[in-house]
mmCIF file of the C-alpha atoms, coordinates in Angstrom:
data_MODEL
# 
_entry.id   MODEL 
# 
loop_
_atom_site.group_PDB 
_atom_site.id 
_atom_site.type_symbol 
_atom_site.label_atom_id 
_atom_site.label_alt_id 
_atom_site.label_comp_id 
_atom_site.label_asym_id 
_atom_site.label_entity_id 
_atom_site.label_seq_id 
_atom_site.pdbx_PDB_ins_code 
_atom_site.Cartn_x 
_atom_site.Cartn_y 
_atom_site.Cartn_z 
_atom_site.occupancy 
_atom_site.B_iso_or_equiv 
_atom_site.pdbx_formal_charge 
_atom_site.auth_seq_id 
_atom_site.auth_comp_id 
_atom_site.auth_asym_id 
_atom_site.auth_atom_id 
_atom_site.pdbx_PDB_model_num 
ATOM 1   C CA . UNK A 1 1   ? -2.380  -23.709 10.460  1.00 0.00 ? 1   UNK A CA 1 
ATOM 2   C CA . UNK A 1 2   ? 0.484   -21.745 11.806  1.00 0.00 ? 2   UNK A CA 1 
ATOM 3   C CA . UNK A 1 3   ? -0.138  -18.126 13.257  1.00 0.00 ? 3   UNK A CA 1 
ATOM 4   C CA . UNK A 1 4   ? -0.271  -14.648 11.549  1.00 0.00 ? 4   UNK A CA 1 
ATOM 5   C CA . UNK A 1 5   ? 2.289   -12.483 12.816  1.00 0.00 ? 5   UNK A CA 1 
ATOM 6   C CA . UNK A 1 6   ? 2.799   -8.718  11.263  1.00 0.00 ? 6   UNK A CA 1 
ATOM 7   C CA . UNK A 1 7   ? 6.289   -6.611  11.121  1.00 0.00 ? 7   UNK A CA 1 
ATOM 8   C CA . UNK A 1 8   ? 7.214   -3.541  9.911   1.00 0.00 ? 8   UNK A CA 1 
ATOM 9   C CA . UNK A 1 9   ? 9.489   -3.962  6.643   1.00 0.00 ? 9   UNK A CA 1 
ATOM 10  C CA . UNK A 1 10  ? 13.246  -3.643  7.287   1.00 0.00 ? 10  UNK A CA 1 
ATOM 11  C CA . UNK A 1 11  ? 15.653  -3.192  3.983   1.00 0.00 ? 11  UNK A CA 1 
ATOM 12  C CA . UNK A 1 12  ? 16.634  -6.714  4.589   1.00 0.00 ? 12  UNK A CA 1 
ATOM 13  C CA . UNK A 1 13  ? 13.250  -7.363  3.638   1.00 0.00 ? 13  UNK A CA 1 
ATOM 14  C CA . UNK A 1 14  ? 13.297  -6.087  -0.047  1.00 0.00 ? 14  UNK A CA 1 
ATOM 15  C CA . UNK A 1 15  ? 13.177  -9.466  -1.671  1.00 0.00 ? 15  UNK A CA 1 
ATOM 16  C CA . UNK A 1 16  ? 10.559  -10.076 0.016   1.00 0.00 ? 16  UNK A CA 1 
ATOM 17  C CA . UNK A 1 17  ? 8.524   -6.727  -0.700  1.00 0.00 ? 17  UNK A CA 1 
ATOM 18  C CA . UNK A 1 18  ? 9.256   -6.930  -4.228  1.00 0.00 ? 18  UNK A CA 1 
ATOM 19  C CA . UNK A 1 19  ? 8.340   -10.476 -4.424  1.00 0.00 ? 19  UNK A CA 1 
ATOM 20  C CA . UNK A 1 20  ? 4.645   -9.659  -2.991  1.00 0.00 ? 20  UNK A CA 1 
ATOM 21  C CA . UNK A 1 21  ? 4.695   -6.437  -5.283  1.00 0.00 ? 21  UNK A CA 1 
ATOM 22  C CA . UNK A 1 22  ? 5.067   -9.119  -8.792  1.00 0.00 ? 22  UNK A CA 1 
ATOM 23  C CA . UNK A 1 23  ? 2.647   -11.142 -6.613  1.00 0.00 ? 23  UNK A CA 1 
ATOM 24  C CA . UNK A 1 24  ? 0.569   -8.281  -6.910  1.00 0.00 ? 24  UNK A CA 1 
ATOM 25  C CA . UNK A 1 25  ? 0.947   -7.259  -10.516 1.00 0.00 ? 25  UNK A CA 1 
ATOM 26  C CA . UNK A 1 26  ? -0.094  -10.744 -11.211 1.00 0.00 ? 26  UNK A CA 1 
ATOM 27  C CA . UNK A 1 27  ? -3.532  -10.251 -9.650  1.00 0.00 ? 27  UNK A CA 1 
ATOM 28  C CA . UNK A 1 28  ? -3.917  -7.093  -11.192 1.00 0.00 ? 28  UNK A CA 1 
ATOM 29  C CA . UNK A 1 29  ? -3.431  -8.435  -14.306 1.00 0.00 ? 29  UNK A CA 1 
ATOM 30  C CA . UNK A 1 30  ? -0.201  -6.383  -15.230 1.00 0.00 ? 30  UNK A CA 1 
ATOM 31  C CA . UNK A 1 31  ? 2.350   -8.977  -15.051 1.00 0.00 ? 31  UNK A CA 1 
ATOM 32  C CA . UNK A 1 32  ? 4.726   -6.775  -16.334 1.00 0.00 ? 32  UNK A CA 1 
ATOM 33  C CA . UNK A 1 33  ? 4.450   -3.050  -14.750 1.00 0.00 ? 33  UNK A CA 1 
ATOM 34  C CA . UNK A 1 34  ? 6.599   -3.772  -11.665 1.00 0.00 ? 34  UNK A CA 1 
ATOM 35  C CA . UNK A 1 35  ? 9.602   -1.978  -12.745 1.00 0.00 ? 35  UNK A CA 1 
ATOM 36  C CA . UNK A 1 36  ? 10.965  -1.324  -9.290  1.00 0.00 ? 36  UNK A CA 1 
ATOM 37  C CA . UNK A 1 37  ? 13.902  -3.178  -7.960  1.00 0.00 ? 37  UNK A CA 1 
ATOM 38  C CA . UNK A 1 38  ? 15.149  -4.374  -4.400  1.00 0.00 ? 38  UNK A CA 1 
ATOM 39  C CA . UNK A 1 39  ? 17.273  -1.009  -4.682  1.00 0.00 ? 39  UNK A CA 1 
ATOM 40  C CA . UNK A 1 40  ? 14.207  1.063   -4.827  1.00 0.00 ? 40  UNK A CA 1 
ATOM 41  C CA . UNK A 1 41  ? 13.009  -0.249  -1.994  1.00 0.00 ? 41  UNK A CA 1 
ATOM 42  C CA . UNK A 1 42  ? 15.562  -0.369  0.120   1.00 0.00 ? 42  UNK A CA 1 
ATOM 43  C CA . UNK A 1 43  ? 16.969  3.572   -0.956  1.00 0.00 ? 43  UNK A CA 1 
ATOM 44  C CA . UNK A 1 44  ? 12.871  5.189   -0.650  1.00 0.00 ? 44  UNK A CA 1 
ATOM 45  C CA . UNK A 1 45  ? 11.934  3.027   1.976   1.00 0.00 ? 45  UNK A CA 1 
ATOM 46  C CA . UNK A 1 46  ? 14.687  2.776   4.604   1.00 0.00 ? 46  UNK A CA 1 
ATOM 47  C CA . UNK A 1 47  ? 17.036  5.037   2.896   1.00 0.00 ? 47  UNK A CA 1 
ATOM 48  C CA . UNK A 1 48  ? 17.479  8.191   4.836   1.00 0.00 ? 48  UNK A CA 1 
ATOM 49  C CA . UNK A 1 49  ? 14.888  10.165  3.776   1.00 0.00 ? 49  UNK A CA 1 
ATOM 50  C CA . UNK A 1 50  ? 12.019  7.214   3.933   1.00 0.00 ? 50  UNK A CA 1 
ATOM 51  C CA . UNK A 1 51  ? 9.160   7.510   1.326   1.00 0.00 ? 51  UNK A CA 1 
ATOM 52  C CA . UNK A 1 52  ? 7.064   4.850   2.500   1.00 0.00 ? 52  UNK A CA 1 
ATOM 53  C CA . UNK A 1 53  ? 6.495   2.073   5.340   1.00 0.00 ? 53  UNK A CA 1 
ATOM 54  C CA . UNK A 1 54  ? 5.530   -1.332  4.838   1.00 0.00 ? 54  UNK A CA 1 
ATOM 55  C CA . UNK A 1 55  ? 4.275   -3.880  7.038   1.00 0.00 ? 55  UNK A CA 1 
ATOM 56  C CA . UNK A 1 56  ? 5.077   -7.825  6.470   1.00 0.00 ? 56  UNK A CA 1 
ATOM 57  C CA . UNK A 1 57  ? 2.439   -10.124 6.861   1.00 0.00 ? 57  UNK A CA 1 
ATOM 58  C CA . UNK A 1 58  ? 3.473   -14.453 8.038   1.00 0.00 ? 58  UNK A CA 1 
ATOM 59  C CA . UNK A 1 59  ? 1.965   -17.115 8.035   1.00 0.00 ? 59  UNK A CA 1 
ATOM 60  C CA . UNK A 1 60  ? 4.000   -19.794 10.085  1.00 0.00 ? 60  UNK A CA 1 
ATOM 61  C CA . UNK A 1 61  ? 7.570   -18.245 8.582   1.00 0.00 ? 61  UNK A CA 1 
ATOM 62  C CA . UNK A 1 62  ? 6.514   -17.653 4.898   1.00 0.00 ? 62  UNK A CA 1 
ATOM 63  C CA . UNK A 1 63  ? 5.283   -14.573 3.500   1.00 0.00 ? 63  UNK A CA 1 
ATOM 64  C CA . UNK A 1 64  ? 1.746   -14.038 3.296   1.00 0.00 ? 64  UNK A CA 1 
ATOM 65  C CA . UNK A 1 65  ? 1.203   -10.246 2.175   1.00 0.00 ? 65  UNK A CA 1 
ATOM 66  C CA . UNK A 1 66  ? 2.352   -6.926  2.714   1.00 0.00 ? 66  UNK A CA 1 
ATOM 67  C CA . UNK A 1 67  ? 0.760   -3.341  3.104   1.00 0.00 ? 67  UNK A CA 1 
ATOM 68  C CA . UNK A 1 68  ? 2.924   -0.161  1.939   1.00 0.00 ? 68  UNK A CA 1 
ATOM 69  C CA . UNK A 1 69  ? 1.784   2.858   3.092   1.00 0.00 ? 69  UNK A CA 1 
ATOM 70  C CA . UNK A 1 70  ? 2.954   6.530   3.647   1.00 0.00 ? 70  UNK A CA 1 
ATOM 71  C CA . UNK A 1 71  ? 1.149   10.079  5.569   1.00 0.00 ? 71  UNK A CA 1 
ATOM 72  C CA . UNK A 1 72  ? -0.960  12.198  3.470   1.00 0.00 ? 72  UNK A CA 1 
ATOM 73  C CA . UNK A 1 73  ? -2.701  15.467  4.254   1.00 0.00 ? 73  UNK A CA 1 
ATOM 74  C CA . UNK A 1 74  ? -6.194  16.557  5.113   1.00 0.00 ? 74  UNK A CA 1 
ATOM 75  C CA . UNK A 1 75  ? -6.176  20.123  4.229   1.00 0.00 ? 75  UNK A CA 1 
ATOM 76  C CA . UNK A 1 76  ? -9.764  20.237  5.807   1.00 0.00 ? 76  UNK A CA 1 
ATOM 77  C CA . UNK A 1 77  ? -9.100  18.609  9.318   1.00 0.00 ? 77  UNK A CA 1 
ATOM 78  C CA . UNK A 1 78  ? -5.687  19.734  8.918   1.00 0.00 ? 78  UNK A CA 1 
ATOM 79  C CA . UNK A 1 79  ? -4.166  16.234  10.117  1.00 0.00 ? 79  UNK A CA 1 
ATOM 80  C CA . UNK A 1 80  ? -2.037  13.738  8.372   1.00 0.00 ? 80  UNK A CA 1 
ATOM 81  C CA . UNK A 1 81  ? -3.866  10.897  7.368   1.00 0.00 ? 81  UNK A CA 1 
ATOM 82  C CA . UNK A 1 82  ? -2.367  7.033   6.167   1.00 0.00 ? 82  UNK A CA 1 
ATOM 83  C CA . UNK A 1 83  ? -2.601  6.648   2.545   1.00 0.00 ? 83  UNK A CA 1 
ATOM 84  C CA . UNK A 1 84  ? -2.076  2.578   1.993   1.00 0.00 ? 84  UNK A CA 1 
ATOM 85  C CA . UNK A 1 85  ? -0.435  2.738   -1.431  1.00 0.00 ? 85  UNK A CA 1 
ATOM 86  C CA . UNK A 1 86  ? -0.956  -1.106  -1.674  1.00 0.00 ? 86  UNK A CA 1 
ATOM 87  C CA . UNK A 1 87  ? -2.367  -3.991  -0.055  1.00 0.00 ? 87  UNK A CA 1 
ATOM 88  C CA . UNK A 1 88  ? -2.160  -7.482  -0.927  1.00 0.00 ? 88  UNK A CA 1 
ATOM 89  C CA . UNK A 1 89  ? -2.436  -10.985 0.188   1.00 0.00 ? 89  UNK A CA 1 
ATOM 90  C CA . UNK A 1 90  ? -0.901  -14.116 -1.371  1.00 0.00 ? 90  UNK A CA 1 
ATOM 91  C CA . UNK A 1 91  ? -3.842  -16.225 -2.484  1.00 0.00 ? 91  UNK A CA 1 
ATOM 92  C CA . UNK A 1 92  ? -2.703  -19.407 -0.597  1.00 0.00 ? 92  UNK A CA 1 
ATOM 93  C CA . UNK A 1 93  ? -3.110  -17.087 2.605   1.00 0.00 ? 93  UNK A CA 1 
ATOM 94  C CA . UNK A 1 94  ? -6.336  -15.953 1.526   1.00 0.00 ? 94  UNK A CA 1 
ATOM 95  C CA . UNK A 1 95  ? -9.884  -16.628 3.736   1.00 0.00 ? 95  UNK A CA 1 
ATOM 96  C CA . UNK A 1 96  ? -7.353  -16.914 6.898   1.00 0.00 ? 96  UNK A CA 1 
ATOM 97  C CA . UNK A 1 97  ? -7.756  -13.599 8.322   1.00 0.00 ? 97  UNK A CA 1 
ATOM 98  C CA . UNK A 1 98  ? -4.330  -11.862 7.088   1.00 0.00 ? 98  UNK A CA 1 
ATOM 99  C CA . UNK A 1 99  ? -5.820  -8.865  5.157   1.00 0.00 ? 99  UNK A CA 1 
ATOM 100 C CA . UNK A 1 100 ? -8.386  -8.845  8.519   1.00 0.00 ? 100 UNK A CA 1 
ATOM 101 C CA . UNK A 1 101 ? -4.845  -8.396  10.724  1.00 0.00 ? 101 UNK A CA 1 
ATOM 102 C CA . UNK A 1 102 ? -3.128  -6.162  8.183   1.00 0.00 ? 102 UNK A CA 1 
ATOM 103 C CA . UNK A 1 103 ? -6.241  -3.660  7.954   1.00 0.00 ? 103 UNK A CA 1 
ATOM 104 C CA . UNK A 1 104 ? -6.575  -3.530  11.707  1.00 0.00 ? 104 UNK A CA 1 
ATOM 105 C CA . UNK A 1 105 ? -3.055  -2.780  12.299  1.00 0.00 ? 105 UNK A CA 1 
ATOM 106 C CA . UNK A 1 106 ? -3.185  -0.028  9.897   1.00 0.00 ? 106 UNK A CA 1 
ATOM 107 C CA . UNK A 1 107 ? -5.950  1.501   11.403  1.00 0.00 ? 107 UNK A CA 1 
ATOM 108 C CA . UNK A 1 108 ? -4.452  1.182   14.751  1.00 0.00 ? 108 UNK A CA 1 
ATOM 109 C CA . UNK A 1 109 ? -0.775  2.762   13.240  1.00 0.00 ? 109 UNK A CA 1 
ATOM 110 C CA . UNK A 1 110 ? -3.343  5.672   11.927  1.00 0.00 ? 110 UNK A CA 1 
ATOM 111 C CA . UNK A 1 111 ? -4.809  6.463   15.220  1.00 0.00 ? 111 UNK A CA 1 
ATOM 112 C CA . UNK A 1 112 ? -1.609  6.219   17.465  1.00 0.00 ? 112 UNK A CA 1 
ATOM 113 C CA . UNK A 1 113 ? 0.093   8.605   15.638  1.00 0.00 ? 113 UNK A CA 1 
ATOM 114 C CA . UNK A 1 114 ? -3.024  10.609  15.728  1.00 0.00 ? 114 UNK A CA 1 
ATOM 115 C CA . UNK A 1 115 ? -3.320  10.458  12.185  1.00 0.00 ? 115 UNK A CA 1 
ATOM 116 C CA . UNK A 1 116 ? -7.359  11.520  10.811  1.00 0.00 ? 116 UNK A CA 1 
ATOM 117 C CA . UNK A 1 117 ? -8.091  8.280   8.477   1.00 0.00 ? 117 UNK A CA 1 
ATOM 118 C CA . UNK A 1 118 ? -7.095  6.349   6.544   1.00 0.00 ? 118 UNK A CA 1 
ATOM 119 C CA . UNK A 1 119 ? -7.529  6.099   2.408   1.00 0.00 ? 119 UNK A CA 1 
ATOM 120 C CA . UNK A 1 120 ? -6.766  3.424   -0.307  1.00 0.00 ? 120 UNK A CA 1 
ATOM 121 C CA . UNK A 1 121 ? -8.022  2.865   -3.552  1.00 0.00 ? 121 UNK A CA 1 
ATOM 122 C CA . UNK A 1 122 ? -8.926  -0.366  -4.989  1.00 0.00 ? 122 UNK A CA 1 
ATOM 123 C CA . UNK A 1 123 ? -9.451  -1.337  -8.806  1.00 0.00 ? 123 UNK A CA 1 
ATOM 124 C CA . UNK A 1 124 ? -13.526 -1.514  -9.561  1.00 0.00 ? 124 UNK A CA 1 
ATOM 125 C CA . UNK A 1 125 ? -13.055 -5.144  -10.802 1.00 0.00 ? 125 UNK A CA 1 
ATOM 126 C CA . UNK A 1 126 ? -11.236 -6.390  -6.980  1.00 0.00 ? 126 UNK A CA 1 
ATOM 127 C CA . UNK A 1 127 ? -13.487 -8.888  -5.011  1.00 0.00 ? 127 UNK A CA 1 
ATOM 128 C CA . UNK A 1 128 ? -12.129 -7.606  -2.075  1.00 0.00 ? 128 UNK A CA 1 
ATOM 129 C CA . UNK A 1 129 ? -14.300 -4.313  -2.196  1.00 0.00 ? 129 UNK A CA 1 
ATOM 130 C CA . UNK A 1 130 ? -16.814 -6.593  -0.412  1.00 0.00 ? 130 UNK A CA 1 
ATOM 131 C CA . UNK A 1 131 ? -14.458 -7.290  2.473   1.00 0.00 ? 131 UNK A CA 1 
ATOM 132 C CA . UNK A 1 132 ? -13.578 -3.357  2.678   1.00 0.00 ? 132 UNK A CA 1 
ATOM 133 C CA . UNK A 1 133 ? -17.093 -2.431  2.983   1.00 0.00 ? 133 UNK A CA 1 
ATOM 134 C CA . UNK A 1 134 ? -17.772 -5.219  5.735   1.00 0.00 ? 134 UNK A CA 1 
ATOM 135 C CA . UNK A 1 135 ? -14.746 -3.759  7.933   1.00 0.00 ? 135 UNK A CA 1 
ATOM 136 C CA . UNK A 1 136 ? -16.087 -0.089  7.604   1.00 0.00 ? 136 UNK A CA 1 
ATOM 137 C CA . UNK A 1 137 ? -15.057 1.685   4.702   1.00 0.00 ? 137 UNK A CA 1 
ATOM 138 C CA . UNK A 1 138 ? -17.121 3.539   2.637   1.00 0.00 ? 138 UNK A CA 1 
ATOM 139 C CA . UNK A 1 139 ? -16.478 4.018   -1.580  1.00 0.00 ? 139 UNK A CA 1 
ATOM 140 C CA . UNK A 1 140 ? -15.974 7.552   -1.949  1.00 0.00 ? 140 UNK A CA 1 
ATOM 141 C CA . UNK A 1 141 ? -17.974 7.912   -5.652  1.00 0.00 ? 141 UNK A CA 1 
ATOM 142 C CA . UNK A 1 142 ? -18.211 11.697  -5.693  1.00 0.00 ? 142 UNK A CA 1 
ATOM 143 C CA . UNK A 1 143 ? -14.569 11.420  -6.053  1.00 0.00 ? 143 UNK A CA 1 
ATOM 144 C CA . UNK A 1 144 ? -12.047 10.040  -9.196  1.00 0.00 ? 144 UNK A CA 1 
ATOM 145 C CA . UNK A 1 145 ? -8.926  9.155   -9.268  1.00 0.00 ? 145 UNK A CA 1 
ATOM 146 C CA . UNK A 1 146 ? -6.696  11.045  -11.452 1.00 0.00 ? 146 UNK A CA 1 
ATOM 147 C CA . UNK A 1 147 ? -2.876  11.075  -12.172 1.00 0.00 ? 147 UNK A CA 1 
ATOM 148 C CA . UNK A 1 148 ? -0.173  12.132  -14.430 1.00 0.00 ? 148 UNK A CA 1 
ATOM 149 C CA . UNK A 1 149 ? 3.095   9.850   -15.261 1.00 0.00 ? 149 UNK A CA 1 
ATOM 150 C CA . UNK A 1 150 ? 5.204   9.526   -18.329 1.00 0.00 ? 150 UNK A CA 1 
ATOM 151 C CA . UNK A 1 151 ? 4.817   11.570  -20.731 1.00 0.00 ? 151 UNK A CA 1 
ATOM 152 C CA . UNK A 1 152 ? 2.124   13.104  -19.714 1.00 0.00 ? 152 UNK A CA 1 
ATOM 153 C CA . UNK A 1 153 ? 3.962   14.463  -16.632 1.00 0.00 ? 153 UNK A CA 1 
ATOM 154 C CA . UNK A 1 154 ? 7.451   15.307  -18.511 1.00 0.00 ? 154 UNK A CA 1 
ATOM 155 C CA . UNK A 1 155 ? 4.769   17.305  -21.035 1.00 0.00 ? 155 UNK A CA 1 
ATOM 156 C CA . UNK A 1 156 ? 3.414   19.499  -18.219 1.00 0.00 ? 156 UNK A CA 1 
ATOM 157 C CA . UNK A 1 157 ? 6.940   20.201  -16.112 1.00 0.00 ? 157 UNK A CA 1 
ATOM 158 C CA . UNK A 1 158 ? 8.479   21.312  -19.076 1.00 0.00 ? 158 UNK A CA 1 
ATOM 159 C CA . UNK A 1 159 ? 5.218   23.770  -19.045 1.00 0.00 ? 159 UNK A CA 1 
ATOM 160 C CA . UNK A 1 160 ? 6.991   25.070  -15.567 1.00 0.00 ? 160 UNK A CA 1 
ATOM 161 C CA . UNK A 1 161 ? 8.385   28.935  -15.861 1.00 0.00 ? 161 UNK A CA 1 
ATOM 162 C CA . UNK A 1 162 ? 9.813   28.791  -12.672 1.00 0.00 ? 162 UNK A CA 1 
ATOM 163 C CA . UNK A 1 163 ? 13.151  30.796  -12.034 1.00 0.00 ? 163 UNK A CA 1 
# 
């Protein structure tokens, strides 16, 4: 089999990124959610004010999997950190070492930038828990996930009495 070879994302490579991000939705059973287009990407992503970074994952020349990721905050340490919005391998490319390659790289993006840690957070039902917890990383359970979208989050701006 060919060799893995990472890049970071360029907006040429929106196709791409969107095609692992339906890829994606598939595994996580939500076929239909992706509602972002190859203009998204390209405008947050390598627009001029850059939301996000992404890295590319090959195997040989065809896509294997991607990781999108962007700097959080420790309020505590008071360092950024690397928040991986998404991870995901192709399942032909799966058992030959690509999320392995991707994880690495992240961590070693996180430390030479100086960056605290790194943080993710992966659906309860995902077999690849197992693999997280072999490379290191521990499931925070004193903590849950929350988050407001939709109408939920037009419902509490509208709440906003700012001048």
């Amino acid at each position: 089999m060919a060799g893995i070879t990472l890049r970071f994302a360029t907006a040429e490579d929106a196709g791409i990124l969107l095609a692992l991000v339906r890829e994606l939705a598939i595994f996580e059973k939500a076929p239909d959610a992706v509602l972002a287009t190859e203009d998204d990407f390209r405008r947050h992503g390598f627009g001029p004010e850059p939301r996000f970074e992404a890295l590319l994952a090959f195997v040989g020349e065809r896509p294997a999997g991607f990781a999108l990721f962007f700097p959080n905050f420790s309020t505590w340490l008071g360092k950024p950190g690397l928040f991986l919005e998404d991870i995901f391998v192709s399942e032909w490319a799966r058992k030959l070492g690509v999320g392995r390659r991707l994880m690495a790289r992240l961590a070693a993006i996180a430390v030479e930038r100086g960056w605290s840690r790194l943080d993710f957070s992966v659906l309860h039902w995902n077999p690849a828990r197992g693999f997280y917890h072999r490379l290191g990383f521990r499931h925070l359970e004193e903590w849950l996930p929350y988050r407001a979208e939709g109408d939920a989050l037009l419902a509490l701006a509208r709440q906003d009495r700012s001048p």
